[in-house]
C-alpha positions in Angstrom: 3.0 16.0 15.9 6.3 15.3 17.7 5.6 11.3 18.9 4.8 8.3 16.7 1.1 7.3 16.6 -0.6 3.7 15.2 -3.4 4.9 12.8 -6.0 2.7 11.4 -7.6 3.1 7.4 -11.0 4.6 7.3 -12.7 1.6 6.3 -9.8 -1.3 5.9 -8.1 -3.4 8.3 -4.6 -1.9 7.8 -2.5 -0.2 9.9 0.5 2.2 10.0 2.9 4.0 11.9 3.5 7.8 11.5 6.8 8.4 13.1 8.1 12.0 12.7 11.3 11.4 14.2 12.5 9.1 11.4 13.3 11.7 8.9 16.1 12.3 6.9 16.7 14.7 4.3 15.3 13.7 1.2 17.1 12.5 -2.0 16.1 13.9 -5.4 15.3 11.0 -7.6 14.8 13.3 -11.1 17.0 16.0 -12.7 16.2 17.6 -16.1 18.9 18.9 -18.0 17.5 18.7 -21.4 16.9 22.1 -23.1 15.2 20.6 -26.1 11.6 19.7 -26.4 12.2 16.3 -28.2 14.6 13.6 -28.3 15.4 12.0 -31.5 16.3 8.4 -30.1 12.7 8.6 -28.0 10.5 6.6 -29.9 7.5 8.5 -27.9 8.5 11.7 -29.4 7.2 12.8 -33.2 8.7 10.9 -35.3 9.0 7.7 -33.1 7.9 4.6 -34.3 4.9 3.0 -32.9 2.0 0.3 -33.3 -0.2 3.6 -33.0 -3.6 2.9 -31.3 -4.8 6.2 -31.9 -4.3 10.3 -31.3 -5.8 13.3 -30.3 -4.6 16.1 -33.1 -4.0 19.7 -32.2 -4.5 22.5 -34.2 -1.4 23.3 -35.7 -1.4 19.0 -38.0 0.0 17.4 -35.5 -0.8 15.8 -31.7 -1.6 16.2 -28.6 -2.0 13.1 -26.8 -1.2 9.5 -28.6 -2.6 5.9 -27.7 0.1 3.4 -28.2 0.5 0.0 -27.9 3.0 -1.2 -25.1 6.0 -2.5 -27.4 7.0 -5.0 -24.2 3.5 -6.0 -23.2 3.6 -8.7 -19.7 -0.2 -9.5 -21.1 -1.8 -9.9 -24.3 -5.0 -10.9 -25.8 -3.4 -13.9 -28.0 -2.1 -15.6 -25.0 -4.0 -17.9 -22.9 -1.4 -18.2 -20.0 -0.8 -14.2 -19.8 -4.5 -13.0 -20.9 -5.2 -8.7 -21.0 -3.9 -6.0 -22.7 -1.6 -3.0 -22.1 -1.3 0.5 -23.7 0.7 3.0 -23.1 -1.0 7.2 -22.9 1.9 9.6 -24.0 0.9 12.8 -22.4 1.8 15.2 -24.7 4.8 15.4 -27.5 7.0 17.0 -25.3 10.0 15.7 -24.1 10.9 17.6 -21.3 7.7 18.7 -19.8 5.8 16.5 -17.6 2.2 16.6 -16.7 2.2 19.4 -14.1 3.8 21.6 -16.8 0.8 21.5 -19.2 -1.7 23.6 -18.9 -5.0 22.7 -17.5 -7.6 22.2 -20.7 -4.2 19.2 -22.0 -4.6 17.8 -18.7 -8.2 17.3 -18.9 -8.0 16.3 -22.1 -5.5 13.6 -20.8 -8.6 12.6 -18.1 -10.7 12.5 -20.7 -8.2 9.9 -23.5 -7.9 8.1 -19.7 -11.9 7.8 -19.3 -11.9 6.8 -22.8 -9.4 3.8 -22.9 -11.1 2.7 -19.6 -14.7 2.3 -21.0 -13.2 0.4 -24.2 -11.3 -1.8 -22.4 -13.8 -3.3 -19.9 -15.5 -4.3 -22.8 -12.9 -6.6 -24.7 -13.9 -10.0 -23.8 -13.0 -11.7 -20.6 -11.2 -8.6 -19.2 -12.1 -8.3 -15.6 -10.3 -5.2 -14.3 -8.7 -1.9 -15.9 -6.3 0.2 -14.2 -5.2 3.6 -15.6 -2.1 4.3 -13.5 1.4 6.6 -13.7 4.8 5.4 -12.5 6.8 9.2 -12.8 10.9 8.8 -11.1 13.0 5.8 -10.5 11.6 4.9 -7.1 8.4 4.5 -9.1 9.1 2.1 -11.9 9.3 4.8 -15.0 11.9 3.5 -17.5 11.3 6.0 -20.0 11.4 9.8 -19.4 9.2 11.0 -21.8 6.1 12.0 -19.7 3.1 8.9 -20.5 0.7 6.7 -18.3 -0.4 3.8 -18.8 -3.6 1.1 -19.3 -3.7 -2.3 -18.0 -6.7 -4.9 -18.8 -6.1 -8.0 -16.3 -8.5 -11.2 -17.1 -9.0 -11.4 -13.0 -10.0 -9.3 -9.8 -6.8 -8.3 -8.3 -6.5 -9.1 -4.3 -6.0 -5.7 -3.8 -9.1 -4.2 -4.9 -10.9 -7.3 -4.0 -10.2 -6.7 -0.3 -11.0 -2.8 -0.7 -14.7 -3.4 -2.8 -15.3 -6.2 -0.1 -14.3 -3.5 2.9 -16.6 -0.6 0.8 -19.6 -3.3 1.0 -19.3 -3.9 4.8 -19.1 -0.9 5.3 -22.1 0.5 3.2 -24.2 -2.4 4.5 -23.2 -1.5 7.8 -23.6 2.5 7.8 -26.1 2.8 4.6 -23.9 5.5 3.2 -20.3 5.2 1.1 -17.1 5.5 2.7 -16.4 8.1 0.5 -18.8 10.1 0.4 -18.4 10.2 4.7 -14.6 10.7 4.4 -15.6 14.1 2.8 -17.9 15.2 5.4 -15.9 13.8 8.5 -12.7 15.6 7.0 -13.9 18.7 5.9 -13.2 20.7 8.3 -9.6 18.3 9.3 -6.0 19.7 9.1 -5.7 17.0 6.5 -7.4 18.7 3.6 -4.5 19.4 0.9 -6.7 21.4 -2.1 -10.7 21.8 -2.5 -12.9 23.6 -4.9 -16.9 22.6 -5.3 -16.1 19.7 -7.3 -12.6 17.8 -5.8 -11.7 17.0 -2.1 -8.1 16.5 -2.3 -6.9 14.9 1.2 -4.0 13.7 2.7 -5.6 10.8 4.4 -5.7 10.1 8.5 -3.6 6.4 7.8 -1.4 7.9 4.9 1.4 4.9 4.1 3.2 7.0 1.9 4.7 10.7 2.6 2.8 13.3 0.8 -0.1 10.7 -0.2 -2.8 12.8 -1.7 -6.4 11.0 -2.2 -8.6 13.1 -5.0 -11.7 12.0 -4.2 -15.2 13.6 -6.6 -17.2 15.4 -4.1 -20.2 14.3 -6.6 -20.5 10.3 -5.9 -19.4 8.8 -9.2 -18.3 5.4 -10.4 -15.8 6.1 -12.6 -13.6 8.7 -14.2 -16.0 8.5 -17.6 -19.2 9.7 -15.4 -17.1 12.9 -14.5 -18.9 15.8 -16.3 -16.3 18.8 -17.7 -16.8 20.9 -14.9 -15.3 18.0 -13.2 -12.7 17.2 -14.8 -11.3 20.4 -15.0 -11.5 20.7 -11.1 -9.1 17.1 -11.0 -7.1 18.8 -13.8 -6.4 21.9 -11.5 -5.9 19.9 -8.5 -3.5 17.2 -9.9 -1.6 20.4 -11.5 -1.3 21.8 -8.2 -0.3 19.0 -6.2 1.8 17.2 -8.8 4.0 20.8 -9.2 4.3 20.5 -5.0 5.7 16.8 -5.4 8.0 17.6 -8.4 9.0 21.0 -6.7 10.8 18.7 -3.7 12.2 16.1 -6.7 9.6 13.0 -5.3 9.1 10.0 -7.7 5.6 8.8 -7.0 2.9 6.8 -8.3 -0.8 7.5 -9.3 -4.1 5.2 -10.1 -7.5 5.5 -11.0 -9.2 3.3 -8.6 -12.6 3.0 -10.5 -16.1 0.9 -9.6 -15.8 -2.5 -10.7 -18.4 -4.5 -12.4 -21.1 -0.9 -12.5 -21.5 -1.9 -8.3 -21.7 2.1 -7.9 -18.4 2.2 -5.5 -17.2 6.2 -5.2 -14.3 6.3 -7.7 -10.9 7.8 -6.5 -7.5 8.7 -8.0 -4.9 8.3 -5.5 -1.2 9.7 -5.9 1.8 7.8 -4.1 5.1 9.9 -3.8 7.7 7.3 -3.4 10.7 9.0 -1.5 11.4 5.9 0.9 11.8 2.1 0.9 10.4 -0.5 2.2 12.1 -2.5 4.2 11.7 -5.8 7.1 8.9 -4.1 8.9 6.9 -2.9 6.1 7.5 -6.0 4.1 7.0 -8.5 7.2 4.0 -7.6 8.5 2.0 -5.3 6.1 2.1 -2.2 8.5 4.0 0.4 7.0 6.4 2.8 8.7 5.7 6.8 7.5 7.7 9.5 8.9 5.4 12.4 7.3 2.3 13.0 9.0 -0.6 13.8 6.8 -1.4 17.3 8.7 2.5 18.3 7.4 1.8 17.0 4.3 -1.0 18.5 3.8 0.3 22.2 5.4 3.3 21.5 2.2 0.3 21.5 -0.1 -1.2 24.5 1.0 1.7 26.7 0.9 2.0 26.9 5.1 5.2 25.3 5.5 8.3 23.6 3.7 8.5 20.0 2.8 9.7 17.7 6.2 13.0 15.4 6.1 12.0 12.3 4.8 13.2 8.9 5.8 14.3 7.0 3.2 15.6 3.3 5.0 15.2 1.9 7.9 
């Protein structure tokens, strides 16, 4: 692709603008230089103190995966002006490894602590939406190394996903079939697709607005992460393994979410991964149309192993 193009989303009114020519080299945003596995000032590592929610042990007396509560929660369930709840998923007890380091039957077992949280939390009284998101780098909002997600319970429908379910419905009511589920069989056979098995269709999609987005869509239609089988969720483990080690390999901060069905309405759940290499700046911020200088057929060629990772743009 050598000129800019204005690409629509599949089912949304939003645009943006995949300009190749607006690259520059990218900065690295992470460097480990930590040889041991734990840090004793890191509360999240054994021996930190924590309002412990719960944890998965291993075999060996100690853990694999801890539920915490957020020490600086923004939300919590004894205050009526900031109503919802926030917890905090450490990953594994390792300091220096993150997610795409671990091997595949921790990272499902991560999916599975994530599925877990999710269905408990929709149930706590007044709670409206959960999200089960990942903020890995500077450029993505991590302020603590150690590897970890994190649960939020808001008492309200966020704009955001209000706007997407609202899109999904016209669109189903329209067509009689999910946007999902058609993004899978129109793309198939697209230079977009980034990994596949007979579970997962991972895709960098047509109207990416970050570089390297990467959509991990079920090719089962399911609601939510907790109506994955196994079989399943080992598929998303691989995949997120795979491109997560790609992202990290070219030193990208980035962001992932769960976006699950809201209120049982049978919506295709998808986990979509944001690498955050750029900013935004007066275009992006003053009309809503973002500016990406990595097409999605690149992008996706990166994830495959068929070419190197493209310049980047990181201002405008």
């Amino acid at each position: 692709m050598k000129k800019s193009e204005i690409r629509k989303h599949y089912f949304q009114d939003k645009y943006v603008i995949i300009s190749p020519k607006r690259g520059q080299r990218p900065h690295i945003t992470k460097v480990c230089t930590e040889d041991d596995s734990t840090k004793k000032d890191c509360f999240m590592c054994p021996g930190g103190k924590v309002k412990l929610i719960y944890e998965l042990p291993d075999l060996k007396g100690g853990w694999l995966i801890r539920v915490i509560k957020n020490i600086y929660p923004a939300l919590t369930l004894d205050n009526k002006y900031a109503y919802g709840k926030q917890e905090i998923i450490i990953e594994s007890p390792y300091h220096n490894k993150e997610i795409h380091e671990l091997p595949i039957e921790h990272i499902k077992k991560i999916l599975d602590v994530y599925s877990e949280r999710y269905e408990s939390l929709k149930k706590v009284d007044k709670i409206r939406y959960v999200l089960v998101f990942k903020n890995e780098g500077g450029k993505a909002g991590e302020s603590i190394d150690h590897a970890h997600s994190q649960v939020i319970a808001l008492p309200m429908l966020p704009p955001l996903i209000r706007e997407e379910i609202l899109a999904i419905d016209d669109y189903t009511l329209k067509n009689k079939t999910c946007p999902y589920c058609d993004i899978i069989k129109d793309e198939k056979k697209s230079p977009r697709v980034a990994w596949e098995d007979k579970n997962i269709f991972a895709l960098c999609p047509f109207a990416s607005e970050y570089p390297y987005s990467v959509w991990f869509i079920p090719k089962r239609h399911v609601s939510s992460l907790f109506d994955m089988n196994q079989d399943e969720k080992h598929s998303l483990a691989e995949a997120m393994k795979h491109i997560i080690g790609k992202v990290e390999s070219i030193g990208l901060s980035y962001n992932y979410f769960f976006h699950n069905s809201f209120d049982d309405c049978g919506h295709h759940m998808v986990l979509k991964l944001d690498p955050r290499p750029n900013v935004w700046a007066g275009v992006e911020l003053g009309t809503g149309i973002i500016i990406n200088s990595i097409p999605p057929e690149d992008a996706a060629k990166f994830y495959k192993g068929k070419s190197k990772s493209k310049k980047v743009a990181i201002g405008r």
